[in-house]
C-alpha positions, -999 to 999 in steps of 0.1 A, spaced: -545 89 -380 -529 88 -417 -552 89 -449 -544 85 -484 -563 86 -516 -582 49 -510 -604 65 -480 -631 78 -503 -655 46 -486 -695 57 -467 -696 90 -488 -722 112 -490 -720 135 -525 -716 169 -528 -735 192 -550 -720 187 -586 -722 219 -595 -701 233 -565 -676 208 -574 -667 216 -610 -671 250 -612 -650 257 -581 -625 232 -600 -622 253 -631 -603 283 -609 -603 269 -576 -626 295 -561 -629 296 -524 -593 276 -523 -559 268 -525 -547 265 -561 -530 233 -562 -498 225 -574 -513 204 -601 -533 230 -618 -505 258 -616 -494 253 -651 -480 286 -657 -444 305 -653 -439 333 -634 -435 356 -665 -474 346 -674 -487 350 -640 -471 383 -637 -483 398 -672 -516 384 -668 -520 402 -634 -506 434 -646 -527 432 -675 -559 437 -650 -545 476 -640 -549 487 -676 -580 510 -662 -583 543 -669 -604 557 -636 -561 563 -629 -570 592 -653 -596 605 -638 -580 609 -605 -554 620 -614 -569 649 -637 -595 654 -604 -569 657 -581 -544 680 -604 -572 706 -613 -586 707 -571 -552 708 -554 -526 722 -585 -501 698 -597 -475 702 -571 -499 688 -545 -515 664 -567 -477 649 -576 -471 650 -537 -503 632 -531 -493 603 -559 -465 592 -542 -476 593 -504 -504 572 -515 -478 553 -544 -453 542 -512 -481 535 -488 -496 509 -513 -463 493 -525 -453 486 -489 -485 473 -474 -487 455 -505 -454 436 -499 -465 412 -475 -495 408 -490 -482 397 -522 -454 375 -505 -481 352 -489 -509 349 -516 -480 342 -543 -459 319 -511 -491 298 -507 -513 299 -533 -540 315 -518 -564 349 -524 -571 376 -499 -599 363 -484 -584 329 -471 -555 352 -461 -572 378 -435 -594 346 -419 -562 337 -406 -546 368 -402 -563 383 -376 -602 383 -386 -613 346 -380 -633 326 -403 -669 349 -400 -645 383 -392 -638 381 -428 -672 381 -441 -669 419 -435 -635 424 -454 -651 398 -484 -677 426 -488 -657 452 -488 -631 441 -514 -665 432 -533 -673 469 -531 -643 478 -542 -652 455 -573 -685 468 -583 -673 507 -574 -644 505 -604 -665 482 -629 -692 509 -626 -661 540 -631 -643 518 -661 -681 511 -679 -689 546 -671 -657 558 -690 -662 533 -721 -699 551 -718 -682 582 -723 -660 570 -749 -687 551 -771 -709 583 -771 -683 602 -781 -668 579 -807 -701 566 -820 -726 589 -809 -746 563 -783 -770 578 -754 -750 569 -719 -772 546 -706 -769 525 -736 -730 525 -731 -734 515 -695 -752 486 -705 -728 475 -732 -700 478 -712 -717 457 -689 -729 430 -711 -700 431 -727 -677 412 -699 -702 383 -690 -692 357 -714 -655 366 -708 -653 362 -669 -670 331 -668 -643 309 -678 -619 317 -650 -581 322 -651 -576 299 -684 -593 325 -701 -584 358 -685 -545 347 -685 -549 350 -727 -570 380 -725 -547 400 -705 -517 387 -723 -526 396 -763 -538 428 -754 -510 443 -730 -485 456 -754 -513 472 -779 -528 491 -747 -494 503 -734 -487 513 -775 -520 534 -771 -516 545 -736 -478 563 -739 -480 571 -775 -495 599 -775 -483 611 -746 -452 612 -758 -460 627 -792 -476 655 -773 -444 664 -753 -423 662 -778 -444 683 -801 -445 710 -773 -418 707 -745 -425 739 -730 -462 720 -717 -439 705 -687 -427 736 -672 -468 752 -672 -482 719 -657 -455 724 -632 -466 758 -622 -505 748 -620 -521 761 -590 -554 745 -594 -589 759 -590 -581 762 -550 -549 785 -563 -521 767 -544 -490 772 -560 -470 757 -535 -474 730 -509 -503 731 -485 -507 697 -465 -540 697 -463 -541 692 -501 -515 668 -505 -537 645 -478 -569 651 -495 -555 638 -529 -539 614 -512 -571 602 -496 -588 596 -533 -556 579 -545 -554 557 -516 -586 538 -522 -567 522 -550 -546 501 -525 -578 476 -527 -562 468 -555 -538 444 -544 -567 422 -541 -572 417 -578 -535 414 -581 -535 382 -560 -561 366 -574 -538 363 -599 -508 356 -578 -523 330 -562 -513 308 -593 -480 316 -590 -456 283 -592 -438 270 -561 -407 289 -549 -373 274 -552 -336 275 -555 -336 277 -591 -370 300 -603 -363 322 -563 -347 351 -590 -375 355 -614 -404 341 -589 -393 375 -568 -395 395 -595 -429 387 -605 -441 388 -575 -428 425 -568 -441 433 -599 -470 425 -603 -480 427 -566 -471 460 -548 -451 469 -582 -489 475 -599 -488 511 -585 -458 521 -599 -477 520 -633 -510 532 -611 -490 564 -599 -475 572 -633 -507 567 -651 -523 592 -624 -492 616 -636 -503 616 -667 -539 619 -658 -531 649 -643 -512 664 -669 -538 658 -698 -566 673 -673 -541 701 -672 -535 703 -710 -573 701 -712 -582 733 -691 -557 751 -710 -562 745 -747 -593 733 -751 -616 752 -724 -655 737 -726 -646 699 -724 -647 676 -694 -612 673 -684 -615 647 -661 -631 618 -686 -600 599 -702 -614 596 -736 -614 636 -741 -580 636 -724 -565 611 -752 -589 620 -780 -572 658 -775 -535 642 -772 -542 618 -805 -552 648 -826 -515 663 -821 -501 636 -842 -529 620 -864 -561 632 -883 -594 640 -863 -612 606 -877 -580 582 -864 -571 601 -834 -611 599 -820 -609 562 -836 -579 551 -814 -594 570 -784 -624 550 -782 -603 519 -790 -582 523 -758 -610 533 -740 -629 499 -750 -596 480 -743 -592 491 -707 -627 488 -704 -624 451 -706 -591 441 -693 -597 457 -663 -636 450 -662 -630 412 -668 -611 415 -633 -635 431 -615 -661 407 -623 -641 384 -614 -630 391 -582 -665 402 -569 -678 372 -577 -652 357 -559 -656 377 -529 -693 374 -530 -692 340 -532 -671 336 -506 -691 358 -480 -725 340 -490 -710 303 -487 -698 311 -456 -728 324 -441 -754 301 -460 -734 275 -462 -744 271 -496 -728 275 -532 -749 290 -556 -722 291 -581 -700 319 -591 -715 332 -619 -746 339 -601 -722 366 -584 -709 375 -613 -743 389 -623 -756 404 -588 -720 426 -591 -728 437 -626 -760 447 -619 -751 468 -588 -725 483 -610 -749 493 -637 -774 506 -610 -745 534 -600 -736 541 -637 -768 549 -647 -767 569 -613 -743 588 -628 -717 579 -601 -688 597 -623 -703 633 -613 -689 622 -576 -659 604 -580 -640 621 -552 -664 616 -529 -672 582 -533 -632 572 -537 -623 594 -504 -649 581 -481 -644 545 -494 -604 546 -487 -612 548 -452 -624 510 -449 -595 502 -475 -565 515 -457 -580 500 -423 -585 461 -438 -549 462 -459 -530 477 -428 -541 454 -405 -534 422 -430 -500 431 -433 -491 443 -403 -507 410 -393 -484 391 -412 -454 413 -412 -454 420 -374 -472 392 -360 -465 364 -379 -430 367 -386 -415 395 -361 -437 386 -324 -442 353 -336 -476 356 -323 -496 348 -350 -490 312 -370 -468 310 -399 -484 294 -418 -520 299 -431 -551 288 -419 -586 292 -431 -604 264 -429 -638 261 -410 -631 242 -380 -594 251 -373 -604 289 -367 -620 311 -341 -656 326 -353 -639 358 -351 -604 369 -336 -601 403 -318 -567 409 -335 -582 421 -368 -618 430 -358 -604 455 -331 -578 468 -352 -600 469 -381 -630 483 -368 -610 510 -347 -588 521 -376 -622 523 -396 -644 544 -373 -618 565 -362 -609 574 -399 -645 581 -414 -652 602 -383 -622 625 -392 -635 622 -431 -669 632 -418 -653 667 -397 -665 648 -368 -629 652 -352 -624 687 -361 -620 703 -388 -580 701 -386 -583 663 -389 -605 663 -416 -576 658 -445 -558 635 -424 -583 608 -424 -562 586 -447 -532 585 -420 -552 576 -391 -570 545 -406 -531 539 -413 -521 546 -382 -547 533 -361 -541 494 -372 -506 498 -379 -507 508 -341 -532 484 -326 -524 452 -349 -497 443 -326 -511 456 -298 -539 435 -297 -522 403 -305 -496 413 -278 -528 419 -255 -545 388 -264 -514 365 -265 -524 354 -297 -545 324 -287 -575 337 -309 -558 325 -342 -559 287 -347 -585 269 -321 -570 238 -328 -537 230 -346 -542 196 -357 -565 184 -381 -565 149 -370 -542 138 -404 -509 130 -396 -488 144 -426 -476 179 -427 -497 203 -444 -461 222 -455 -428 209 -457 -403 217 -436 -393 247 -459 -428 259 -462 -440 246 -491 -479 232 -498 -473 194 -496 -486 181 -528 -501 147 -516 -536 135 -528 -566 132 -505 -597 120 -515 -628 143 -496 -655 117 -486 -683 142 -494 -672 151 -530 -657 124 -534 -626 144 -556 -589 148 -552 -573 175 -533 -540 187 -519 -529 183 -486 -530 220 -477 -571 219 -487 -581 187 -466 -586 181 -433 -601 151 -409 -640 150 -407 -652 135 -376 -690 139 -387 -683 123 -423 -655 98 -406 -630 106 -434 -613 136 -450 -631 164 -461 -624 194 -482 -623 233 -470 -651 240 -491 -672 205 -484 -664 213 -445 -678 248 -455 -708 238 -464 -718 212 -436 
């Protein structure tokens, strides 16, 4: 059965709302050829632009002062190679396909419900750093210009709304005009302060920490390498930016691999050095200035400003990098949640409320754990929350590493539309869930007290290990429960690449891609993913 754009006849309309909004950024689908406007070079700055936080900082700092730098810098790069290599595959398909994280895992091992539990969890990952970024502008406001913390929680806050709500059009020149001013304020000082006193390098070396290891103790290295690891969420944001990338070929393959390695797993180099540095001004901190919170980023540049500039223009350019991280990062947050949130509620509801009413239920929970003073327990809340992060990435992209392109037991090609998918497949969940629950009962010393550090390495473990296992176990017939979608032309080409061909949905009566359409037998025409989601 072959359609084209004239089968738009006995329609039935979807909401308008749903329509246009999810048109603006293509929430909840595949960004179409049409609408990817941008180069490579844009996508990739405009993705990179969203790790300007500065919770790097603070973990950094947290971990240095605990564990002694030696252990802290150990920690940094287990955790740094960990997330560039899971993040590899990851990056590859979002950027291959043009699609975010969430229509990835449905068909790469979860199943179209499976992934409501992975939606919710990069959503906590959203709400978690928006409420660390707005609780470091906080600090940075009542520092600067003397406001009471919960006044700066809310301002950081209410700050972000009217930004996030245009989508990717806006973000892309956000991010972009305010990149090389951050990074000016970011490694300025920094620099200033080493040069001004080389010898600092050689003492942060030698830190032993408040635990008084001097040398290497594994148990350290693992336990800062825990905190850091709950970072590798952060591939997530990075594809929702990837997902515009613009079709491989021939003549872009050069710089389209480039971007994509940049500004997918390439996001923690950057991450790792900024949790250097973090470290070292925690370090500089204790040392010459006793009394003040070492871990809180706006006392760590405020201190390395006044080496080089007068004590009104070095707290002035502290609280305007503060303010700027706040909301490059912040705008990103906000507005992956809401996609995430969105996504999980459709699903289930099978209703679209619209994705700025997300926007707001993520901002709110984020202000609820600033003004919970969530800061005071940063570790904590970082090391426990890894656990679930390790388990979900791992299993993604061994999914698609292993299964998809090495056992050839898992589909090429995506799938995640309602319909062509298993409720759940036992790939992922099993893999997941295992990874998960064995992990947080190590966190929790309910494995021993041994196992307790290594927590981190058995969620990685765990579904590395059982990923393939359980696709080899289930022979891989819980992917795709059908694998034609009752149109006749190719979703891809024979390269791989989206096919760009119109469709008309019969509900919504709009245009869409071939990748985004499938055959309806209840509305007797073609349908779009999110139209078919929602009947």
């Amino acid at each position: 059965m072959s359609y084209s754009r004239e089968t738009a006849s006995n329609s039935r309309s979807a909401p308008s709302s749903a329509v246009n909004e999810t048109l603006e950024d293509y929430t909840l689908r595949y960004a179409p050829h049409s609408f990817r406007r941008w180069g490579s070079a844009t996508v990739a700055i405009t993705a990179l632009g969203g790790i300007a936080y500065l919770a790097d900082f603070s973990i950094g700092a947290s971990i240095g002062l605990t564990y002694g730098t030696l252990n802290a810098l150990l920690a940094i790069v287990f955790a740094a190679i960990i997330i560039f290599l899971t993040g590899i595959p990851l990056a590859y398909y979002a950027a291959r396909y043009n699609i975010d994280l969430d229509l990835i895992t449905r068909g790469a091992g979860f199943g179209y419900y499976g992934s409501v539990i992975t939606s919710i969890i990069f959503a906590s990952f959203t709400f978690i750093f928006f409420a660390l970024e707005g609780s470091i502008m906080a600090q940075g406001l009542q520092l600067g210009l003397h406001l009471p913390l919960w006044l700066g929680y809310l301002l950081s806050t209410l700050l972000v709304i009217p930004l996030v709500v245009y989508g990717m059009k806006a973000l892309s020149q956000l991010q972009i005009w305010t990149t090389p001013l951050w990074l000016i304020l970011m490694i300025g000082p920094v620099v200033a302060l080493l040069w001004q006193q080389p010898t600092l390098l050689q003492q942060f070396y030698h830190f032993a920490g408040k635990q008084g290891q001097a040398g290497i103790d594994m148990a350290s290295v693992m336990l800062g390498a825990g905190i850091c690891l709950s970072l590798i969420m952060q591939i997530g944001e990075q594809i929702d930016y990837l997902r515009f990338m613009p079709a491989k070929t021939r003549e872009n393959s050069r710089s389209w691999w480039v971007a994509v390695l940049s500004a997918g797993p390439g996001w923690v180099v950057l991450g790792a050095l900024k949790q250097a540095i973090g470290a070292f001004l925690g370090f500089y901190l204790l040392s010459f200035a006793p009394g003040i919170n070492s871990t809180e980023p706006v006392q760590q540049f405020n201190a390395a400003f006044h080496q080089m500039l007068p004590g009104w223009l070095a707290l002035t350019l502290a609280v305007v990098l503060v303010v700027i991280s706040q909301i490059k990062i912040n705008v990103t947050n906000a507005y992956s949640g809401s996609l995430s949130w969105t996504s999980a509620y459709t699903r289930i509801r099978r209703h679209y409320p619209g994705r700025i009413v997300f926007v707001l239920v993520n901002l709110a929970i984020a202000l609820a754990l600033m003004e919970g003073n969530m800061f005071a327990v940063l570790g904590n809340i970082l090391g426990f929350y890894s656990n679930f992060a390790i388990a979900w990435v791992t299993v993604v992209a061994i999914d698609i590493a292993v299964n998809k392109y090495l056992l050839q037991l898992s589909p090429k090609l995506p799938e995640y539309r309602k319909g062509m998918l298993y409720r759940f497949n036992p790939v992922g969940m099993v893999a997941f869930l295992g990874a998960a629950g064995l992990s947080i009962a190590a966190f929790f010393g309910l494995l021993g007290p041994f196992l307790m550090p290594y927590s981190p390495l058995i969620a990685l473990a765990v579904a590395a290990g059982l990923t393939p296992l359980m696709a080899i176990v289930t022979g891989g017939k819980y992917y795709a429960k059908q694998t034609h979608d009752g149109i006749d032309e190719p979703r891809y080409d024979t390269a791989g690449t989206p096919v760009s061909t119109l469709y008309h949905c019969v509900s919504c009566q709009q245009p869409y891609e071939r990748p985004d359409v499938m055959h309806s037998a209840a509305h007797q025409g073609v349908i779009c993913s999110l139209c078919k989601t929602l009947h």
